[in-house]
C-alpha positions in Angstrom: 0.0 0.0 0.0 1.2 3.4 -1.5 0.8 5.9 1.6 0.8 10.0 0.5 3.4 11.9 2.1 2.2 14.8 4.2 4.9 17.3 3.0 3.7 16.7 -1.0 0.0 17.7 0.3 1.6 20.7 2.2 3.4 21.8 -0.9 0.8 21.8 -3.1 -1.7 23.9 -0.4 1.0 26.3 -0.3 1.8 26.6 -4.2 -1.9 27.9 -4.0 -2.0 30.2 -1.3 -0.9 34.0 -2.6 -1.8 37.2 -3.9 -0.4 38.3 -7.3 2.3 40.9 -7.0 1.3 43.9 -8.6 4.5 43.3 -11.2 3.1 40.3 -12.7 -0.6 42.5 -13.7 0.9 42.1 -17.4 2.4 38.5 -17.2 -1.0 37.2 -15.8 -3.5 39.1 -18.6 -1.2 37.3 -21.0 -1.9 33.8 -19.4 -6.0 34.5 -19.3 -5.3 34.8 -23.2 -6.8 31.1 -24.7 -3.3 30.1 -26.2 -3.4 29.8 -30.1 -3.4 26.6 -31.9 -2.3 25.7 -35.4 -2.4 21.6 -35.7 -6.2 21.0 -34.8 -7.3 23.0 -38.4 -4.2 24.1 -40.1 -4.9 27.4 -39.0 -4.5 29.7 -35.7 -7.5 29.7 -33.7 -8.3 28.9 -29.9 -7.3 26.2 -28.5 -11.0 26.0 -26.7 -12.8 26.3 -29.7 -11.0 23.7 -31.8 -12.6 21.0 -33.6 -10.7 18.1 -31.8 -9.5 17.7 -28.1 -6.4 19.4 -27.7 -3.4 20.6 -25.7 -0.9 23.0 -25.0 3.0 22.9 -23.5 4.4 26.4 -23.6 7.9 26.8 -23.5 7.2 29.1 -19.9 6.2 26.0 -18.5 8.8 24.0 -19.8 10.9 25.7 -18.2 9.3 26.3 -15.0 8.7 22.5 -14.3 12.4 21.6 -16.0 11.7 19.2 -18.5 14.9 17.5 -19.2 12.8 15.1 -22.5 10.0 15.0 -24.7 8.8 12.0 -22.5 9.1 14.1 -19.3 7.4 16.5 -21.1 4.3 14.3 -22.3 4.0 12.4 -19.1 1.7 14.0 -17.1 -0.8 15.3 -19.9 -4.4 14.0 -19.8 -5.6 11.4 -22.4 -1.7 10.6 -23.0 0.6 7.0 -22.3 4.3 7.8 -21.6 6.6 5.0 -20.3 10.3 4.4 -19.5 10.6 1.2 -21.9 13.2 -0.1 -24.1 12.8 -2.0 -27.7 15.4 -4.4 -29.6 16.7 -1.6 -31.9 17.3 1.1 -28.7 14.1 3.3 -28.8 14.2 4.8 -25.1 10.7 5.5 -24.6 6.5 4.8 -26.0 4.3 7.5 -26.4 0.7 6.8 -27.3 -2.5 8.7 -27.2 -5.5 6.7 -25.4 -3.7 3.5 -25.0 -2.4 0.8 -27.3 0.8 0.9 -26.2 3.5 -1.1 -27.1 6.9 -0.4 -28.3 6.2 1.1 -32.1 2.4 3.1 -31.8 1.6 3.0 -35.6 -1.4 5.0 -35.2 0.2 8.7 -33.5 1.4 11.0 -36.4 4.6 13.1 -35.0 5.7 16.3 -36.0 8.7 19.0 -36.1 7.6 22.2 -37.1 4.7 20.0 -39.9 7.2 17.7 -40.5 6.9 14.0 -40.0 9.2 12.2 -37.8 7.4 9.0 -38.0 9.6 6.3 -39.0 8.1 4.0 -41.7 10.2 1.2 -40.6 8.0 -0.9 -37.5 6.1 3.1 -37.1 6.4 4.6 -33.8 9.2 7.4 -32.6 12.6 6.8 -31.6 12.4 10.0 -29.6 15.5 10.4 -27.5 16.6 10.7 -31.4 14.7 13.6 -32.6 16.7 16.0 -33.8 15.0 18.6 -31.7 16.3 20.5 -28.1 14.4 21.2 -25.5 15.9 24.7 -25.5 14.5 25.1 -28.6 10.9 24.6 -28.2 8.6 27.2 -28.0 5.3 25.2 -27.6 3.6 21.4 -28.1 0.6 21.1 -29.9 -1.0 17.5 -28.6 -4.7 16.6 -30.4 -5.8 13.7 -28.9 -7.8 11.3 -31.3 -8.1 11.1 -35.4 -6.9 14.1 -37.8 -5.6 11.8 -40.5 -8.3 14.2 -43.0 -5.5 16.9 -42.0 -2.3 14.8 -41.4 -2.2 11.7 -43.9 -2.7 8.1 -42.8 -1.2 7.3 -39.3 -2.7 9.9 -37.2 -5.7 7.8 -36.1 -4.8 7.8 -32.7 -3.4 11.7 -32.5 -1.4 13.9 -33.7 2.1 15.3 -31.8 3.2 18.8 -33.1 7.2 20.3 -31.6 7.0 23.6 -32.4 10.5 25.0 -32.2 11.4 28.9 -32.0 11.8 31.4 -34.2 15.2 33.7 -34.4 14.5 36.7 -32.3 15.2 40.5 -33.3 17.6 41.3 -31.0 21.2 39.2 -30.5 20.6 36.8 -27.5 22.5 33.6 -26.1 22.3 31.5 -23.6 24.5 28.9 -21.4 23.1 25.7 -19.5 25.1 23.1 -17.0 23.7 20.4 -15.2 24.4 17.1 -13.7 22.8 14.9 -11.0 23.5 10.7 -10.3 22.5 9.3 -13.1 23.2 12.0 -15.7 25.2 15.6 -17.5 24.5 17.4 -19.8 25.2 21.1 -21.1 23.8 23.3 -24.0 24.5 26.6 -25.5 22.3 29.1 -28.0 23.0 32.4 -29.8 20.6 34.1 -32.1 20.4 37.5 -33.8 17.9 39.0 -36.4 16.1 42.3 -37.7 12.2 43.2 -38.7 14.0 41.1 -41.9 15.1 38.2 -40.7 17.1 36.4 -38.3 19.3 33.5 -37.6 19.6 31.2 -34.7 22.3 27.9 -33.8 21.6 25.6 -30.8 23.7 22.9 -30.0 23.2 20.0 -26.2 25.5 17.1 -25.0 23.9 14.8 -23.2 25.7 11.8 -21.4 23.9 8.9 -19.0 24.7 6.1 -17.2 23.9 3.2 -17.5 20.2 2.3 -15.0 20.0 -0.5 -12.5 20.3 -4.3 -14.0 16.9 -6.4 -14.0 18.8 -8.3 -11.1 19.4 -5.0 -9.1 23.2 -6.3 -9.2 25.4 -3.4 -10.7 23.9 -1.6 -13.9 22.2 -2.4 -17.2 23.9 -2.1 -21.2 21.6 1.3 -21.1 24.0 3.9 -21.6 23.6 7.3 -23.1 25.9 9.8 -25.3 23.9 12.3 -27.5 24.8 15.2 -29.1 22.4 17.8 -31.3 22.3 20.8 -33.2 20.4 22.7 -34.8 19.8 25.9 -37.4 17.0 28.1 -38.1 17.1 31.1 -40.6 14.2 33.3 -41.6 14.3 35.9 -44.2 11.1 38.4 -45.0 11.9 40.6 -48.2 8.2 42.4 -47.6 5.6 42.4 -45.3 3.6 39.8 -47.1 6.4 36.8 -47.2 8.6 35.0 -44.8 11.0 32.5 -46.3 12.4 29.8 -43.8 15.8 27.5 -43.5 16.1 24.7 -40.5 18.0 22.2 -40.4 20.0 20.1 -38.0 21.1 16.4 -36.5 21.1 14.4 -34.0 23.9 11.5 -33.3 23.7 8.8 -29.8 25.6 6.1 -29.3 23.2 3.7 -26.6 23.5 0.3 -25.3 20.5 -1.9 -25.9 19.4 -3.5 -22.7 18.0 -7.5 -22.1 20.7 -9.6 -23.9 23.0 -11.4 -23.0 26.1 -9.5 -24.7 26.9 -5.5 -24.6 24.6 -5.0 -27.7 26.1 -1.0 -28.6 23.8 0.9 -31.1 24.5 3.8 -33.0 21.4 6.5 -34.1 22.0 9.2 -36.7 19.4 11.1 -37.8 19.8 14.5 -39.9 17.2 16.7 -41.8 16.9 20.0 -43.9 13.3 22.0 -44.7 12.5 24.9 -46.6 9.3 26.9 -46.2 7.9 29.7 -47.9 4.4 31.7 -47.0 3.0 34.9 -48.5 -0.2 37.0 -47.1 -2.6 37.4 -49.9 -4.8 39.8 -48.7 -8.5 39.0 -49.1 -7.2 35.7 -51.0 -6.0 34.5 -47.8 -2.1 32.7 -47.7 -0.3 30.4 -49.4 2.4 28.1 -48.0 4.9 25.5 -49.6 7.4 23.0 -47.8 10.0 20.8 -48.9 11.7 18.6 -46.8 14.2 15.7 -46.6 15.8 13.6 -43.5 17.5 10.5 -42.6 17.7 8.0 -40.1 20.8 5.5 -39.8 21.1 2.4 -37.1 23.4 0.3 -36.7 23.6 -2.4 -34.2 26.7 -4.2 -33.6 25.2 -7.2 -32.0 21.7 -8.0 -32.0 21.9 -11.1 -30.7 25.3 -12.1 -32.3 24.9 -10.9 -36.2 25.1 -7.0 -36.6 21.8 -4.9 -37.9 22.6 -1.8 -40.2 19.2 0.3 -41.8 18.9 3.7 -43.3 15.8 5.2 -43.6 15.0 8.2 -45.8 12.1 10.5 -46.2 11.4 13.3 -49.0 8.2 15.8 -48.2 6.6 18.2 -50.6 3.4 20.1 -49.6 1.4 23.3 -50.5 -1.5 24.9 -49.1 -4.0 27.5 -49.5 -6.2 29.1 -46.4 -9.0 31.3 -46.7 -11.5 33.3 -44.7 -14.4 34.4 -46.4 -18.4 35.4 -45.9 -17.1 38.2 -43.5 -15.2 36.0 -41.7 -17.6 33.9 -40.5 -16.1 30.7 -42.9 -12.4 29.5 -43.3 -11.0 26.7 -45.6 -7.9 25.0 -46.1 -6.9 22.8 -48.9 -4.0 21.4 -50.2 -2.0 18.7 -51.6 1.6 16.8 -50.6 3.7 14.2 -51.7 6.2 11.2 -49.8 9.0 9.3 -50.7 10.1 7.1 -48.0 12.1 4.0 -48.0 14.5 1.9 -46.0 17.8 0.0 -47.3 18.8 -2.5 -45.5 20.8 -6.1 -45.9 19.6 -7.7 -43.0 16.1 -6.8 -42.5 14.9 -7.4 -46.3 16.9 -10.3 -47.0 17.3 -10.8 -50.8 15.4 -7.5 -51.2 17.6 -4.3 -49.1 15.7 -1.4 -51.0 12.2 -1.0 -50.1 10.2 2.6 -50.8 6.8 3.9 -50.3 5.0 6.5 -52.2 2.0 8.7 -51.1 0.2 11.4 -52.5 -2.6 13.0 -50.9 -5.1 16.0 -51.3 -6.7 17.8 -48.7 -9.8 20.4 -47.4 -11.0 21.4 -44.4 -13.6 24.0 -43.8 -14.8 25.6 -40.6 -18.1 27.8 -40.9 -20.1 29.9 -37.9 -23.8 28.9 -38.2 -24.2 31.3 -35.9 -23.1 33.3 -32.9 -23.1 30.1 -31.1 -23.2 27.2 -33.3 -19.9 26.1 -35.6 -19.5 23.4 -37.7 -15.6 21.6 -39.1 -15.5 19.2 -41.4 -12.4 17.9 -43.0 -11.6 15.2 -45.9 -8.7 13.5 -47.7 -7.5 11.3 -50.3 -4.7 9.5 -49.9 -2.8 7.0 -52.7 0.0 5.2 -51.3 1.8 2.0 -52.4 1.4 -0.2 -48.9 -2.1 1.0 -48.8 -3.5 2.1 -52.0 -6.4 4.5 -52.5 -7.9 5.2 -49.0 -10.3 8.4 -48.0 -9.9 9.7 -44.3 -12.3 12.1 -43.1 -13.9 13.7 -39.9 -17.1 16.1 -38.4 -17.3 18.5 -35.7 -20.2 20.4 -34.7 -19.4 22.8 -31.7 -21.9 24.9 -29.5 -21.4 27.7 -27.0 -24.5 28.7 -25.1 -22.1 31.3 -23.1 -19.1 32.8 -24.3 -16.9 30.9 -21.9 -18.0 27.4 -22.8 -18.0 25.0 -25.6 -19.6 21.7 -26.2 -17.9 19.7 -28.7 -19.5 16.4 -31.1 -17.3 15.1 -33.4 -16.7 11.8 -35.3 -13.7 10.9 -37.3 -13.1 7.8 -39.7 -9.4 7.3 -40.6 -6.8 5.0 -41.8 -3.1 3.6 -40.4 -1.1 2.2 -43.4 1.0 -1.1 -43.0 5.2 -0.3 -41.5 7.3 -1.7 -44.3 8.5 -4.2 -42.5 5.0 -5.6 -42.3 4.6 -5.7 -45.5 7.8 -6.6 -47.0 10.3 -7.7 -44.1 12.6 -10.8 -44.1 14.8 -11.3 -41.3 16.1 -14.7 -39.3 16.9 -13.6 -35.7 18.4 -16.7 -34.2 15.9 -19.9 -35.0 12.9 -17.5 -35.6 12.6 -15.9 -38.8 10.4 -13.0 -39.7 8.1 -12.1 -42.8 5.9 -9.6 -44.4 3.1 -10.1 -45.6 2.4 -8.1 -48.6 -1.4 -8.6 -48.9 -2.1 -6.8 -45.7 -4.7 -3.9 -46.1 -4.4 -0.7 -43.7 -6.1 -1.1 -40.7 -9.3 1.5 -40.3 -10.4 3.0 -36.7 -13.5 5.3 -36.4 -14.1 7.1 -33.3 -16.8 9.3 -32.1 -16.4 11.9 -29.4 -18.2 14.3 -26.6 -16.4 17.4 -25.3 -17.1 20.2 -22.6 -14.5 23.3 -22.4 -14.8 26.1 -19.9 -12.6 29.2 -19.6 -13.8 30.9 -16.1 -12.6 33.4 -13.7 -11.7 35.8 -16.9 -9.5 33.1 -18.3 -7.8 31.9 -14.8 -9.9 29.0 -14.6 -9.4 26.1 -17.4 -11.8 23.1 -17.0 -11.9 20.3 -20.1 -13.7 16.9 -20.5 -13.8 14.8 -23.3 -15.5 11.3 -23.5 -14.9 9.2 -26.4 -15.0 5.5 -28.2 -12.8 3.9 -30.7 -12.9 0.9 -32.9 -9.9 -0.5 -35.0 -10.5 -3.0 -37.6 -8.4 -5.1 -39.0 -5.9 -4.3 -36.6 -1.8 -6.0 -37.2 -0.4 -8.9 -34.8 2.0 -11.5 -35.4 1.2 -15.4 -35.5 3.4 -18.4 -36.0 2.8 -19.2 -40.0 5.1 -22.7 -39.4 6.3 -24.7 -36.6 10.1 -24.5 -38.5 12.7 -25.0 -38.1 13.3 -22.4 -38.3 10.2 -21.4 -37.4 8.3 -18.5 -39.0 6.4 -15.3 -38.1 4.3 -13.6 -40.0 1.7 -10.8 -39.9 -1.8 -10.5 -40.4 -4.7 -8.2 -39.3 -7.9 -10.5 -39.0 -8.7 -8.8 -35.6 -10.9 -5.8 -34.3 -9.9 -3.5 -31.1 -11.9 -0.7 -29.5 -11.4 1.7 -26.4 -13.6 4.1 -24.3 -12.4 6.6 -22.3 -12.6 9.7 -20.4 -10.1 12.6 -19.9 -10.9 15.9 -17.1 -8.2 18.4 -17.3 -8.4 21.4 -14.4 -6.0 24.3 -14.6 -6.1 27.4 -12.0 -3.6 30.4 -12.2 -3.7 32.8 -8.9 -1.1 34.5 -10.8 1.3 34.5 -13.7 3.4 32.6 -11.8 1.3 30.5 -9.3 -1.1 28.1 -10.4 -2.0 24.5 -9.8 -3.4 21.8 -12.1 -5.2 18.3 -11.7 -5.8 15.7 -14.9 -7.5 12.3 -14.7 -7.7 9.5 -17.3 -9.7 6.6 -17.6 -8.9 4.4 -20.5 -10.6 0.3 -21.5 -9.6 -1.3 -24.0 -11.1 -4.2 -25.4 -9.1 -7.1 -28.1 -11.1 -9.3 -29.8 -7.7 -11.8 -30.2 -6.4 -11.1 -26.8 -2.7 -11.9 -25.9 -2.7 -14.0 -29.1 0.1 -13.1 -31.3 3.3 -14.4 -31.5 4.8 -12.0 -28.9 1.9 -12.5 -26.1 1.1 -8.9 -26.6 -1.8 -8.5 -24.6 -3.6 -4.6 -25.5 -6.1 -5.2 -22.8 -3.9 -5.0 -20.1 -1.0 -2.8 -21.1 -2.7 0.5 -20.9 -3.8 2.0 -16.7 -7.1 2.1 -16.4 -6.8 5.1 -14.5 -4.2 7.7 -14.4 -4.2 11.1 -12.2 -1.8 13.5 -11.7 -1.6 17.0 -10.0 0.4 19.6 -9.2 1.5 22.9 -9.4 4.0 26.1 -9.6 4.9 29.1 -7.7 7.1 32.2 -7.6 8.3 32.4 -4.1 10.3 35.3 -2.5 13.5 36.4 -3.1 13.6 35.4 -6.3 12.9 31.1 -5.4 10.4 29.1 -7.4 9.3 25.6 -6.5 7.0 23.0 -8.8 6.0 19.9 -7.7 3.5 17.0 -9.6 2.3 13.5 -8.8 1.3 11.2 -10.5 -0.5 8.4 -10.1 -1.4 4.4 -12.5 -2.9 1.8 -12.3 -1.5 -1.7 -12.4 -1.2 -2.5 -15.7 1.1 -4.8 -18.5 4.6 -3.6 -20.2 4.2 -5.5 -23.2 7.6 -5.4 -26.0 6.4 -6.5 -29.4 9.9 -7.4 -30.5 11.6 -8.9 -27.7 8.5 -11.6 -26.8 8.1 -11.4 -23.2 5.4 -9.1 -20.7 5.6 -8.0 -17.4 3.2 -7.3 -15.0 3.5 -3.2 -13.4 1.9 -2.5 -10.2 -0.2 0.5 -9.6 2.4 3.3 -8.0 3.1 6.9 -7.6 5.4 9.2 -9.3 6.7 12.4 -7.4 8.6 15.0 -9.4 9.8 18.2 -7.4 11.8 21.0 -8.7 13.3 24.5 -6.7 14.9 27.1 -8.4 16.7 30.5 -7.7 17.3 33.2 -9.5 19.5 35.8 -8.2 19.6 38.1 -11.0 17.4 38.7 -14.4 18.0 35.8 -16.6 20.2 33.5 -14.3 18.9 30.2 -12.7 20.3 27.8 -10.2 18.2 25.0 -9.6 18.2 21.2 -8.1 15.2 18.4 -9.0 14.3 15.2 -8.0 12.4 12.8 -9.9 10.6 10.0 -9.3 11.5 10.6 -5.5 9.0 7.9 -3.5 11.2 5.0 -4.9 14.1 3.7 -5.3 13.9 2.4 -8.8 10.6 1.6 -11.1 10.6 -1.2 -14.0 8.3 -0.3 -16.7 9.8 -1.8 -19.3 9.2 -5.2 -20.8 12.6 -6.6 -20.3 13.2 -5.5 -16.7 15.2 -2.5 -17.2 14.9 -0.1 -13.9 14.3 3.4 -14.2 16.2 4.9 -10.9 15.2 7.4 -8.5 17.5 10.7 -10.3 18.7 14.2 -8.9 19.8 16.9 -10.8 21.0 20.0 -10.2 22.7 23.0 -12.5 22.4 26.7 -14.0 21.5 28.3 -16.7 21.7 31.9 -17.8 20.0 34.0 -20.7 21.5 36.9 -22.1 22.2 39.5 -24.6 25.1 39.5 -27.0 
């Protein structure tokens, strides 16, 4: 039995209990502004009266909380699945919207800046890979549930946005240093610009130990060294059009816990994107992209034969939006093109080069009924050569009978295209060998939701509740096609999921710098199959039935700030769908804590504790610990 800690409850009653200071008056009117959204329509608007359910990281509270990883970032969000788990090929973390976790999540489109990080591989995220910094973010978009009519095939499940900043007007810089017992890193930033344009270059180190063996004796192949950069340049000859540069990398070197030898991997991943937008006055905007990025692994052991894979990915996209009738409608459309593929020797025996190709055109169109009554609807067309021809679309009808509330109806019908492996794989790992199956079709979810929003107190008060059901047909496992030897695996999608949920989100600000938060999450899922496939993956029980967190933030005197957020899940199942084995989680509690000082105007000491009410916690499917960690560093912003 978990007991609550007096001290958490006395922290949070006293995060809650001042006056704002009369110097935070314009900090605070800027917080009771609804933030602005761009990745629930493809256009700003606010993030209460979007079409889908949706959320908001700003880089203030990034900051103010100290989020040292995207997965620290994500893990105490409503509706969301974050754990500390490890797959065959060195992916440090899953991320899934309303459950079907495991360690690739086909089904959750993610994006820097619009453009895809998804790997087409086994899908999923290798985020501790991303070439993205933390310093560098200046918000995350999260919709929860489809917008595949907006974001191609595999978004069914949601849709991640990183937005990262822009170069600033003025020169600027800044220095960070920090280190605790499991982990150090450092990073550094300079930027400069004019009303024309600007230019900013980021660079991080990050270095971790090892975590704690299965065994608890000495520590696990789990090591960490990462380092990143990144460049951003913006350029506006006029008023009316802003050309953008970004580009960057990413490079690790990470052991690859649960075998029996040192398994070392290596992760590589660069990109480059141009944009260009113009204002077109009553014809609205225009925007173009182009992008390309690649991914190289290399394994020098899995399981005694070494793995290498590049993966490559070329984007192309333009798009029109337009308000019109007054104002009271606004479209999107546009159209964009893939090339993605994979090369590799070992994983496509007797067939290295394998490529997908997807075109796609889109609309979505938003129109005010009324005062009070606005209807969304969104469709797309999508031609791909693992899926073929498949439509995606979705329907939102939203009503405010006050001016601070919204009720929200939507349903959505959208697709998640086959990983290439899937379809085309061919590997023998030990006496097992793996194959696609190229007749798979995509599998297809619908969902229907139910939404409440509330914006009270002038803005202070946030409340959200959404309530919603899911169905996936023809939904991908594994099953033994022979007895061998060797034996094989194959794939196949004769199988139908579905999951109900509910997600309540509460937010209070006393001040622009105190307020306290509360989220709850309860998620079913139901598998027609069950733990069936090859790898015993069993959907039903790898997902909490019920997650809560809460916390909250303050500006203290003398210049000290203090955050604190628990968390709490239910018992659930870490399930690995490449390494074969499952492992039951208890229910438990998470306890993050941070205090900072700062003694002058952009300086920061700080020290942070994380998962503080344990020793260690095992949430991945091989038995890799995630340790009780301190930190502690500074940081300082300045100009150049």
């Amino acid at each position: 039995m978990h007991k609550f800690p007096l001290w958490v409850g006395v922290v949070l009653a006293a995060l809650s209990v001042s006056a704002a200071d009369a110097a935070e008056d314009d900090a605070f009117e800027f917080f009771r502004e609804e933030a602005k959204v761009y990745t629930a329509s493809r256009r700003e608007e606010s993030a209460w009266r979007a079409p889908v359910a949706v959320d908001v990281v700003t880089a203030e509270e990034i900051r103010a909380y100290g989020y040292a990883s995207l997965a620290d970032l994500l893990r105490f969000r409503a509706g969301l699945d974050v754990y500390d788990a490890r797959s065959a090929d060195g992916s440090r973390a899953i991320v899934s919207a309303r459950g079907f976790t495991r360690d690739f999540v086909a089904e959750m489109q993610v994006l820097i800046d619009g453009r895809s990080v998804y790997s087409p591989f086994l899908g999923g995220v290798y985020w501790a890979s991303l070439p993205v910094q933390m310093q560098d973010i200046e918000r995350v978009e999260i919709v929860r549930g489809p917008n595949a009519a907006l974001y191609g095939s595999n978004a069914a499940l949601g849709v991640i946005n990183i937005i990262t900043r822009k170069p600033g007007r003025r020169p600027a810089g800044s220095l960070s240093a920090s280190g605790g017992n499991r982990s150090a890193a450092a990073s550094e930033a300079a930027e400069a610009g004019s009303p024309r344009g600007g230019l900013r270059v980021s660079h991080s180190y990050e270095e971790a130990t090892g975590n704690p063996a299965p065994n608890g004796v000495g520590n696990a192949n789990d090591f960490l060294h990462s380092n990143k950069l990144n460049l951003r340049a913006s350029l506006s000859p006029d008023e009316a059009t802003e050309l953008e540069f970004l580009g960057g990398g990413s490079w690790q070197t990470l052991g690859v816990p649960g075998y029996a030898v040192d398994t070392r991997s290596s992760h590589a991943h660069d990109f480059l994107q141009l944009r260009a937008a113009r204002d077109l006055d009553s014809a609205g905007s225009i925007e173009a992209v182009i992008s390309r990025s690649e991914f190289r692994l290399s394994e020098d052991r899995f399981l005694s034969r070494p793995v290498d894979m590049r993966v490559y990915q070329y984007d192309a996209e333009a798009l029109h939006r337009l308000e019109w009738a007054g104002g009271r409608a606004s479209s999107v459309a546009g159209g964009s093109w893939r090339l993605s593929g994979i090369y590799s020797d070992q994983l496509f025996t007797g067939r290295p080069a394998q490529q997908n190709r997807v075109v796609r055109g889109f609309v979505h169109q938003s129109l005010h009924l009324t005062d009070r009554l606005t209807a969304a609807a969104g469709f797309s067309l999508e031609d791909s050569r693992v899926g073929g021809l498949q439509p995606a679309w979705q329907a939102a009808a939203l009503f405010s009978p006050r001016e601070d509330q919204t009720f929200r109806l939507s349903y959505a019908r959208a697709p998640t295209m086959p990983p290439l492996f899937n379809k085309y794989g061919d590997f023998l790992l030990g006496a097992t060998r793996f194959v696609g199956n190229e007749d798979l079709p995509p599998q297809h979810l619908s969902s229907w939701e139910a939404g409440w929003t509330c914006r009270a107190l002038d803005g202070a008060l946030k409340s959200d509740v959404t309530l919603y059901y899911l169905e996936i047909r023809d939904r991908i496992f594994s099953y033994v096609q022979s007895a061998g030897p060797p034996r094989v695996t194959a794939y196949d999608n004769r199988n139908r999921a579905s999951a109900r949920g509910v997600e309540l989100s509460e937010e209070y600000a006393f001040s622009a710098g105190r307020a306290v938060f509360a989220n709850y999450t309860f998620e079913r899922i139901q598998d027609d199959k069950g733990p069936t496939d090859t790898f015993a993956t069993d959907l039903r029980r790898g997902t909490p039935s019920h997650k809560l967190n809460v916390g909250g933030r303050a500006l203290l005197a003398r210049g000290f700030a203090g955050t604190v957020v628990l968390g709490y899940k239910d018992a659930y199942d870490a399930n690995s769908s490449n390494r074969g084995t499952r492992r039951p989680v208890p229910r438990s509690f998470r306890l993050d804590s941070r205090v900072s000082w700062t003694p002058r105007p952009g300086w920061e000491l700080f020290l942070a504790g994380m998962d503080l009410l344990q020793p260690y916690r095992v949430e991945s499917a091989d038995g890799t610990a995630s340790p009780r960690r301190f930190e502690g560093g500074v940081s300082a912003r300045f100009g150049l």
